[in-house]
C-alpha positions in Angstrom: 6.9 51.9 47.7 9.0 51.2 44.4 12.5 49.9 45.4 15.4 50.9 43.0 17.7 48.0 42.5 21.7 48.4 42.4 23.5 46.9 39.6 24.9 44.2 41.2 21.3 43.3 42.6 19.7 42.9 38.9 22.5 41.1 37.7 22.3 38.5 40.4 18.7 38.6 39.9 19.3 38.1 35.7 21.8 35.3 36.6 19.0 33.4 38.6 16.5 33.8 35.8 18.7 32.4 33.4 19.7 29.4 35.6 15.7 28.7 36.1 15.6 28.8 31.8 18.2 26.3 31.8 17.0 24.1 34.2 13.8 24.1 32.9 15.3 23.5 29.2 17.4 20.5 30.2 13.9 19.0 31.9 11.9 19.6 28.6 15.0 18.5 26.4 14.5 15.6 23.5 17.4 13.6 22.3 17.0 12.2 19.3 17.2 8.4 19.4 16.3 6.9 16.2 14.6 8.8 13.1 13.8 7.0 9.5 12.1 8.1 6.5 11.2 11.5 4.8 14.3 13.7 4.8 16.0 12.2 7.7 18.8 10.5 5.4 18.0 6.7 7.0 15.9 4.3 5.0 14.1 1.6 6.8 16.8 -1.2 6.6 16.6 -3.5 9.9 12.7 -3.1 10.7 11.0 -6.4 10.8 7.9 -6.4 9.2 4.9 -9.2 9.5 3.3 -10.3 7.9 5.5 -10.1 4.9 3.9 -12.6 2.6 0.4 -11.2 2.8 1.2 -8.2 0.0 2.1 -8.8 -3.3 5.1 -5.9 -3.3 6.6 -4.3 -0.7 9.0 -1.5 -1.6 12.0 0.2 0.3 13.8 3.6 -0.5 14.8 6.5 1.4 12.0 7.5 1.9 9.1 5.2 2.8 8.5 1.6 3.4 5.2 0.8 0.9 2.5 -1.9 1.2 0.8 -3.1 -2.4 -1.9 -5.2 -2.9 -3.5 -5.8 -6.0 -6.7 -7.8 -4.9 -7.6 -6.3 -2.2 -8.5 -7.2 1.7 -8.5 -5.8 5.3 -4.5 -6.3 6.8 -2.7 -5.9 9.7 1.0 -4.8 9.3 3.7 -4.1 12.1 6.7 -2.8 11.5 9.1 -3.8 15.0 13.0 -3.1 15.9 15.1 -3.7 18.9 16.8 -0.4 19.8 19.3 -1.0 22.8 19.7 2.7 23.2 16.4 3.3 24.8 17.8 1.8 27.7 19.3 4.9 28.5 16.1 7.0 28.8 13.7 7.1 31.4 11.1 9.3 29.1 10.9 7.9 25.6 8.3 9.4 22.5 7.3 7.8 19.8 5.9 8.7 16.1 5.1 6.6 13.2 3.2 8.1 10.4 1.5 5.7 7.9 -0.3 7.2 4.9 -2.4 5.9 2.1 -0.6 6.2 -1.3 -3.6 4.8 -3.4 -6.8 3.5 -2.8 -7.0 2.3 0.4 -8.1 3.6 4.1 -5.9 3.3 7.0 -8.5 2.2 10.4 -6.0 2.8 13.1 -2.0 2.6 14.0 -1.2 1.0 17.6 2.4 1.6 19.1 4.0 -0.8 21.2 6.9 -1.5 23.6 8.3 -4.6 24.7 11.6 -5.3 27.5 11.8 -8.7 25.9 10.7 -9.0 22.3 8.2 -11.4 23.1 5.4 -10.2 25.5 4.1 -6.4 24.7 2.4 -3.7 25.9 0.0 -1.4 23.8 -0.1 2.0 24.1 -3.8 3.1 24.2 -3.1 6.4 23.5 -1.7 5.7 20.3 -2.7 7.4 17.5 -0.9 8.0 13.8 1.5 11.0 13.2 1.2 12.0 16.9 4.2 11.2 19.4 3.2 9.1 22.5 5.6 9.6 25.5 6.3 6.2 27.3 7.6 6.3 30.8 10.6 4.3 31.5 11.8 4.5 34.7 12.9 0.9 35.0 15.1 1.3 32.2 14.7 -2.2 30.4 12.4 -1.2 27.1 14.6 -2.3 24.1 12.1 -2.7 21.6 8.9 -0.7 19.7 6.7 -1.6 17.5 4.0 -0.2 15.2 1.0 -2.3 13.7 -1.2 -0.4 11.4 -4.5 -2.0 10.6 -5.5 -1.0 6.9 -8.5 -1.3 4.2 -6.9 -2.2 0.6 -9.3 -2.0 -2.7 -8.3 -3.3 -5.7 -4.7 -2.6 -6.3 -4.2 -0.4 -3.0 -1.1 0.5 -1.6 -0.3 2.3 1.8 3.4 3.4 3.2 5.1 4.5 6.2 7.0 7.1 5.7 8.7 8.7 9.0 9.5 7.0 12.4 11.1 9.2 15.0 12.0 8.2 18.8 13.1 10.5 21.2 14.4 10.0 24.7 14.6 12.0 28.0 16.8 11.2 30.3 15.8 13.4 33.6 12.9 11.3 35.8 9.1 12.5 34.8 5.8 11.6 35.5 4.6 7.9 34.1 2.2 9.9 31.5 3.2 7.5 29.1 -0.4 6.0 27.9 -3.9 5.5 29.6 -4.3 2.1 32.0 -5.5 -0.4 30.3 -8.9 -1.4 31.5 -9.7 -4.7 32.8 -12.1 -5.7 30.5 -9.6 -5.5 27.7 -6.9 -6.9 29.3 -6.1 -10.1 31.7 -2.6 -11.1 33.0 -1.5 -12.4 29.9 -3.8 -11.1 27.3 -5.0 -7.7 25.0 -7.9 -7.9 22.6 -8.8 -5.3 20.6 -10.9 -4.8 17.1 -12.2 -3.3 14.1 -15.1 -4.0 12.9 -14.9 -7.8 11.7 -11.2 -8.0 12.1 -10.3 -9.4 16.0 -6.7 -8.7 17.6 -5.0 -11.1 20.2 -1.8 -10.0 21.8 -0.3 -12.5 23.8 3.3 -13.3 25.0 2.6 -17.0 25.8 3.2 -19.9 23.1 0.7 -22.6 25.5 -3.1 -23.0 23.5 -5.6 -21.2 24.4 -9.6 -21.0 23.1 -11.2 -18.1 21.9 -15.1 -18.1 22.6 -17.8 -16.0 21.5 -20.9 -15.7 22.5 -24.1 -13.6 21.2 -25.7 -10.9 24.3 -28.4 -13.4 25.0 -25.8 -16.1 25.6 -25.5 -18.4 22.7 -22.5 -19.4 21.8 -21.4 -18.3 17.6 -17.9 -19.2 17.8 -15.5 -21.2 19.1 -12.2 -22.3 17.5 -8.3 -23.0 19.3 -5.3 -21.2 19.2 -1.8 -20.4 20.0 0.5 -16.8 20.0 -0.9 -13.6 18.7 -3.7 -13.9 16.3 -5.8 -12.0 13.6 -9.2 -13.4 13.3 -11.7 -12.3 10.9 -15.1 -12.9 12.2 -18.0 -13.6 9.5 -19.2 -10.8 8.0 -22.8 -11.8 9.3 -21.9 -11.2 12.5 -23.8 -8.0 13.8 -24.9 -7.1 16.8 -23.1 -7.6 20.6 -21.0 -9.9 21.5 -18.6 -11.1 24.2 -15.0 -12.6 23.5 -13.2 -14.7 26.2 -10.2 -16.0 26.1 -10.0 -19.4 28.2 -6.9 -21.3 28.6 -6.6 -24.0 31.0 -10.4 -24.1 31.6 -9.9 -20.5 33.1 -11.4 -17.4 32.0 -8.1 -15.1 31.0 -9.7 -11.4 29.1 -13.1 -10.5 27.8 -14.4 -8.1 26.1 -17.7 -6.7 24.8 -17.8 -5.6 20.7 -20.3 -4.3 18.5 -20.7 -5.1 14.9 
């Protein structure tokens, strides 16, 4: 049977349709936190960028941040700033978009966050021109940081040309990247690569060795370090291999690659 509605039923019915809409639009609501680049009015003053000596020009305006380099060679760039206002947020989203002015490739783009400025965490989720939403419910990430890895041919020249954070402050879901998996990651370490080029993210200043070792066993490489690295393997390498990390005659990370 069809039940007819008064008038003051459908308007309390209306009302509590439209409180659901709002609720549900303050949940889902973005605050802009930071935007650079592009039409945005903000030019890229205050990001730190490393490292800065590698490229023969780099160029500000109001638009983009550019990477030259005449001669050529496989770099990895990171562009990082401390923005106290993230604080605030428990849900934050990042986007940097990197693009390639002239001849060059861009490999990949990997966001980060960090509480300290020191030790950080990689999002493995990241990916260029597409926002990555980083839970925050302890309220202590104060800094970001982009590192694209790029290809440069003979006068080649890349730029990043939009960064936008956002922040949500009503509690959600930890969503904010993929767990790292153990094999990439040990208490204190993150390796990644690509191709010939081999990534160390560490937050500790102490030695450490980096080992590698062909898949039957035999050792290929074996040289000391300290901090974050960028090692470029020979280009002879091919085939699979393991890194480890060992500091302290401990094994810290490992990981398996193929060239």
């Amino acid at each position: 049977m069809l039940l007819k509605l008064t008038n003051n039923e459908r308007m309390l019915r209306i009302t509590f349709l439209a409180a659901c809409l709002m609720t549900i639009s303050a949940v889902n609501s973005q605050t802009v936190l930071f935007e650079c680049g592009q039409n945005s009015g903000t030019n890229f003053n205050g990001w730190y960028i490393s490292p800065y000596a590698t490229f023969d020009a780099i160029e500000f305006n109001e638009q983009s941040t550019q990477f030259f380099s005449e001669l050529g060679g496989t770099y990895s760039v990171s562009l990082t700033k401390e923005i106290e206002v993230l604080t605030h947020y428990q849900e934050l989203s990042l986007l940097f978009n990197f693009e390639v002015v002239d001849h060059a490739q861009i490999e990949q783009v990997v966001y980060y966050t960090s509480t300290n400025g020191k030790t950080w965490t990689p999002l493995q989720d990241s990916k260029n021109n597409a926002a990555i939403r980083v839970f925050n419910d302890s309220l202590d990430i104060r800094f970001v940081r982009a590192e694209v890895q790029a290809t440069f041919f003979d006068n080649g020249k890349i730029e990043c040309n939009y960064i936008k954070i956002e922040g949500n402050s009503k509690k959600a879901s930890p969503i904010e990247s993929l767990p790292i998996r153990e094999e990439d990651l040990g208490e204190t370490f993150f390796i990644f690569n690509h191709a010939h080029m081999v990534n160390i993210e560490t937050g500790l200043d102490e030695p450490y060795e980096l080992l590698i070792t062909s898949i039957t066993g035999q050792i290929v490489y074996r040289e000391k370090y300290e901090g974050p690295q960028r090692v470029e393997l020979p280009a002879d390498f091919k085939g699979i291999y393991i890194l480890s990390i060992i500091q302290k005659n401990e094994f810290q990370a490992s990981k398996k690659i193929v060239l």
